[in-house]
C-alpha positions in Angstrom: 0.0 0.0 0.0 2.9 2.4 0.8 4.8 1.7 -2.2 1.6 2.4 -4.4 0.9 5.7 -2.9 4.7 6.4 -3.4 4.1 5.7 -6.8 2.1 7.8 -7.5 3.3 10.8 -6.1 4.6 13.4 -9.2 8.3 14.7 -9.1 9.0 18.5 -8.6 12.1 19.8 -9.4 14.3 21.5 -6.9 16.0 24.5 -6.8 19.8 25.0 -6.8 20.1 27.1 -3.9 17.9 24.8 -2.2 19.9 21.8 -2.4 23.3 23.6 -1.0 21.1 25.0 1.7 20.2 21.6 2.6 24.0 20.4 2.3 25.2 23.5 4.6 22.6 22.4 7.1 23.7 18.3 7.2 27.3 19.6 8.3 26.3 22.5 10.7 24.5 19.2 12.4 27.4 17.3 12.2 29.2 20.0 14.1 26.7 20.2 16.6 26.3 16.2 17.3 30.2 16.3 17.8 30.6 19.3 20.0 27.4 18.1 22.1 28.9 14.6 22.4 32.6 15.9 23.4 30.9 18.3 25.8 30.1 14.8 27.8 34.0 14.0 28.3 35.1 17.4 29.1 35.7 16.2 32.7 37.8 13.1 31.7 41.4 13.1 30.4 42.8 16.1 27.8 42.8 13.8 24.5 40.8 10.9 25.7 39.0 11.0 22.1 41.8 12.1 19.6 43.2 8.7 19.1 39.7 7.3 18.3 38.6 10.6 16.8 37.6 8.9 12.9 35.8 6.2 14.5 33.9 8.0 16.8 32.6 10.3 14.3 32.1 7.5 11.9 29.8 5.9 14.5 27.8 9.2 15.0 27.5 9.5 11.2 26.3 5.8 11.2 23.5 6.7 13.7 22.4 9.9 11.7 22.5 7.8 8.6 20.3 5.0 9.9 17.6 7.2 10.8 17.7 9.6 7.8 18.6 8.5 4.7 17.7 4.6 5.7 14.6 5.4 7.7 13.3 8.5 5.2 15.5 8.8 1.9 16.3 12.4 3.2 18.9 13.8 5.0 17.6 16.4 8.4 18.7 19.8 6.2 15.9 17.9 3.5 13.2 17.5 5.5 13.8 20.9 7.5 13.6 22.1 3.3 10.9 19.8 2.1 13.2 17.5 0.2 13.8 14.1 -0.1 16.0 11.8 -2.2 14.9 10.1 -5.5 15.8 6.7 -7.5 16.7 8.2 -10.5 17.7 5.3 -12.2 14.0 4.3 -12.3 12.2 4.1 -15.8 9.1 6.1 -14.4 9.2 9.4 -14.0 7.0 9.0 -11.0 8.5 9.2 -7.4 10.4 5.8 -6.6 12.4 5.3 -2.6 16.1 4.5 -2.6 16.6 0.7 -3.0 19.0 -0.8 -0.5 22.0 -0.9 -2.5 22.1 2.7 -3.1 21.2 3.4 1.2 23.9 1.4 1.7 26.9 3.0 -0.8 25.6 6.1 0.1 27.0 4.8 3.6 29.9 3.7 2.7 31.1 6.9 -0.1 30.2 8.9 2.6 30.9 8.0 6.2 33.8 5.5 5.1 35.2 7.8 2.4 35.6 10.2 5.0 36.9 7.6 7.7 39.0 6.3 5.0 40.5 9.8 4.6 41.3 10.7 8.1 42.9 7.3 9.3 44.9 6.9 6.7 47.6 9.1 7.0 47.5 8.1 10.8 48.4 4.3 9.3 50.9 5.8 6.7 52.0 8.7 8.5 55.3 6.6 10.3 55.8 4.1 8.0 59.2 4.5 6.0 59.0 1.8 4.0 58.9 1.8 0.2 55.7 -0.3 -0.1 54.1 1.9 2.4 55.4 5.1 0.7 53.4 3.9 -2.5 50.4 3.2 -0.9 50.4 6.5 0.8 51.0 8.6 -2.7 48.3 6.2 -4.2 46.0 7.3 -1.6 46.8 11.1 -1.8 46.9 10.7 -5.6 43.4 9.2 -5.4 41.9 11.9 -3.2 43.2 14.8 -5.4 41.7 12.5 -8.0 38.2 12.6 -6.0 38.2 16.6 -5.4 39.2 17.2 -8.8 35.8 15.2 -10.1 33.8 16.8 -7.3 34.9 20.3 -8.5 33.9 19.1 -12.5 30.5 17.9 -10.9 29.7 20.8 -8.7 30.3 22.9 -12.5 28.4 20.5 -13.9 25.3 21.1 -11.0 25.6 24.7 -11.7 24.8 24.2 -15.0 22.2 21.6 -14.9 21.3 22.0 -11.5 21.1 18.2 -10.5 23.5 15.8 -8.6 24.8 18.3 -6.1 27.6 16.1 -5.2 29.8 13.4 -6.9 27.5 10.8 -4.7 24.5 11.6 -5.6 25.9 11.1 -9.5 27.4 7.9 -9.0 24.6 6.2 -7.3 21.4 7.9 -9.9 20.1 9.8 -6.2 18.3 12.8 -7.3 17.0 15.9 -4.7 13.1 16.1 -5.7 10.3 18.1 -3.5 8.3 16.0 -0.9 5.4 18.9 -2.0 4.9 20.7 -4.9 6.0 24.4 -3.6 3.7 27.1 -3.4 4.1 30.2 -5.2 5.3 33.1 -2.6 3.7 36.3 -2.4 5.2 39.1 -0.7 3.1 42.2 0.0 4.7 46.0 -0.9 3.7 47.2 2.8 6.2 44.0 4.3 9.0 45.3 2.0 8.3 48.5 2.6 8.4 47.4 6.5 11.8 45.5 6.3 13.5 48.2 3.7 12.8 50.9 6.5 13.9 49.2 9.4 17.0 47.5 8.1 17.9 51.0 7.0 17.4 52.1 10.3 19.7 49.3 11.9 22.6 50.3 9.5 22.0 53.9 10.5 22.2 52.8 13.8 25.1 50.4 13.9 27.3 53.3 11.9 26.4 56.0 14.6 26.3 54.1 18.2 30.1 53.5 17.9 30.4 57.5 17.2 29.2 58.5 20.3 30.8 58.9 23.7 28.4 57.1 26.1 30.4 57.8 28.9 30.6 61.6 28.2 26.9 61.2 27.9 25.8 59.9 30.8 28.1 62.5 32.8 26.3 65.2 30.7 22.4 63.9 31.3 23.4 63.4 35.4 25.0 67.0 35.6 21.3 68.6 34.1 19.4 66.3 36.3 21.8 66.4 39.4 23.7 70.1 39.2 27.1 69.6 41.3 27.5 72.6 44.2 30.4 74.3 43.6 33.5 72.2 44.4 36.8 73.9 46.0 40.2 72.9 45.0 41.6 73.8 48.4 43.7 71.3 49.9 41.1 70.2 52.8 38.6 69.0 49.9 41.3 67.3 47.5 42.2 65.6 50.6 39.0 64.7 51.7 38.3 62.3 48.4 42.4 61.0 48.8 40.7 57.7 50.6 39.3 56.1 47.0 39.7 55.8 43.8 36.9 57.9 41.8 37.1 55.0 39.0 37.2 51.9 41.0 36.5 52.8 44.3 39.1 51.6 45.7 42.3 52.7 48.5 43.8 54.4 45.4 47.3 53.3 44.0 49.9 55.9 42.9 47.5 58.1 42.9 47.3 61.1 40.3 45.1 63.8 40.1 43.4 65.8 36.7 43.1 68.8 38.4 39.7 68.4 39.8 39.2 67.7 43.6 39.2 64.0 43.0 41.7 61.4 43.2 42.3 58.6 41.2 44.9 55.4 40.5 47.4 55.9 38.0 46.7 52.7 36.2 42.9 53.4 36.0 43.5 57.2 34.7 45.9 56.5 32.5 43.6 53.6 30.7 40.8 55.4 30.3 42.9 58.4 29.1 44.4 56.2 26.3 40.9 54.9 25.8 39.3 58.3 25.0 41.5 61.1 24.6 38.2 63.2 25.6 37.7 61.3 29.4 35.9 63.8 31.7 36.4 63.0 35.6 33.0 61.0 36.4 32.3 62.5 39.7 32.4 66.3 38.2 32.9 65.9 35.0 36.1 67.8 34.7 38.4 67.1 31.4 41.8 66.0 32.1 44.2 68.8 32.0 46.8 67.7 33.4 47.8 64.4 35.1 50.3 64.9 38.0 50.8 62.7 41.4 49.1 63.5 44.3 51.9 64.8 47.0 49.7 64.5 49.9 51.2 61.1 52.3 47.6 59.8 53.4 48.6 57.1 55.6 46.3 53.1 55.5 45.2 53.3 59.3 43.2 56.6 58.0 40.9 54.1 55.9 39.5 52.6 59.1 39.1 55.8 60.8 
C-alpha cells in the first residue's frame, strides 16, 4: 500500500540554492552532534577522544544515517527544506524510494570515504617503508583525484542544476520536492516594513560606535543632578584621597586631573588612552593635566 501511494506521487524539481542549503545544514549538524557529544567528556582526560577521533565520528554518522537517509530517503537539512532523495535510475518518472543498495553505498562513499581519509595518513604517516610510501602517494593521488571530479560535478550542477555532489551522480540519487512548492507572495507594505527598518539598523550600527556614552551619561546626570560648587583647596582634595573615583578603591599611585578628585594611576591613564576626551566622572572635569598626588595619606586613615 505504501509503495503504491509512493508511486504515484509526481516529481517536482528543486531549486539549486535549495539543495546547497540543505548540504550546509547536514554539516552544521554534524558539528553540533560532535561538539554536544565531546561536551560529555570534558571532565575526563585532555585527548581521551583524539586517538579514536575517525571512529567516533564514523559511528555518530552511522546513527544519523540509519535514521535519515535509511529510515526517510532524506537527509535532516531535506526534510527541514521539504526535500527528499529520489531513485533516479527508475524508468518512471513518478517518485520511486532508494533501493537498499544505493542506502547502503551512500554509507559507505560517505561516512567511510571520509573515515577512509582521516585514518589513513594516521596508518601511513610513520611508516618509512617503500611499499608503504606507495600506498600513501596512491591514496593522496586518489583523493586529489576525488576533489578534482567533485569540483567538475559541482560545475556541472551549476549548469544543470542536478546531482549536487559526486554521490548523488554515481549512485542515480536525485534531490526532488516532498510537496509541490507554493508560489510566494510578498506584500509591498512587508518590503516596505523591512526596507525601513533594516535602514534604520545600519544607520544605527554606523552611529552608536560614534558616540561617547560615557561623556553622555556625565552630561544627562549634571542637568538632572547640578554639582555645588567644588573647591580645590587642599582640605577638599584631601578629603576624596581615601578612594579611587574610578574603581572605588584605597587608590594606588594616585594622580590627580586637576579636579578635587583622586584617582589610581593605572585606572586614569587607561581610560585616558581609551578616550582622549575622558571627563572625571564625579564632576565631569576634562583632564588637563595628570600629576601625582603629593599629599602622604597614611592606610590606618581608611579605618578611621
Amino acid at each position: 500500500m505504501a509503495s503504491s501511494i509512493g508511486n504515484e506521487k509526481s516529481v517536482n524539481a528543486v531549486l539549486r540554492i535549495s539543495q546547497l542549503d540543505a548540504l550546509e545544514l547536514n554539516k552544521a549538524l554534524e558539528q553540533l552532534v560532535w561538539s554536544q557529544f565531546t561536551s560529555c567528556f570534558h571532565g575526563f582526560k585532555p585527548g581521551m577522544l583524539a586517538h579514536f577521533e575517525p571512529e567516533v565520528k564514523a559511528f555518530l554518522c552511522l546513527i544519523l544515517w540509519k535514521f535519515t537517509i535509511y529510515s526517510k530517503n532524506a537527509t535532516v537539512g531535506q526534510a527541514i527544506l521539504n526535500i527528499q532523495y529520489k531513485n533516479n535510475l527508475s524508468q518512471t518518472e513518478k517518485y520511486q524510494p532508494l533501493s537498499k543498495h544505493q542506502k547502503l553505498w551512500y554509507l559507505i562513499f560517505t561516512v567511510g570515504g571520509r573515515w577512509l581519509e582521516e585514518r589513513c595518513y594516521d596508518l601511513f604517516s610513520n611508516r618509512q617503508q617503500q611499499s608503504f610510501c606507495k600506498i600513501k602517494s596512491f591514496i593522496s593521488f586518489g583523493s586529489g583525484l576525488l576533489k578534482l571530479c567533485g569540483l567538475v560535478n559541482f560545475l556541472i550542477f551549476l549548469r544543470k542544476g542536478t546531482f549536487a555532489t559526486l554521490t548523488e551522480r554515481i549512485l542515480g540519487i536525485r534531490s526532488v520536492f516532498c510537496k509541490p512548492q507554493s508560489v510566494r507572495q510578498i506584500g509591498f507594505e512587508y518590503m516596505n516594513r523591512e526596507l525601513l527598518w533594516h535602514g534604520f539598523a545600519e544607520f544605527l550600527i554606523y552611529l552608536l560606535p560614534l558616540i561617547n556614552v560615557q561623556k553622555l551619561k556625565l552630561k544627562i546626570s549634571s542637568w538632572c543632578l547640578p554639582i555645588a560648587g567644588l573647591s580645590n583647596s587642599e582640605n577638599t582634595l584631601a578629603a576624596h584621597c581615601r578612594e579611587c573615583s574610578l574603581c572605588g578603591e584605597w587608590p594606588t599611585m594616585p594622580h590627580t586631573i586637576g579636579c578635587p578628585h583622586v584617582f589610581c594611576y593605572y585606572c586614569i591613564k587607561s581610560n585616558f588612552l581609551f578616550d582622549m576626551y575622558f571627563t572625571c566622572p564625579k564632576c565631569g572635569s576634562e583632564v588637563h593635566n595628570l600629576q601625582p598626588l603629593k599629599y602622604k595619606i597614611e592606610m590606618t586613615e581608611l579605618h578611621v
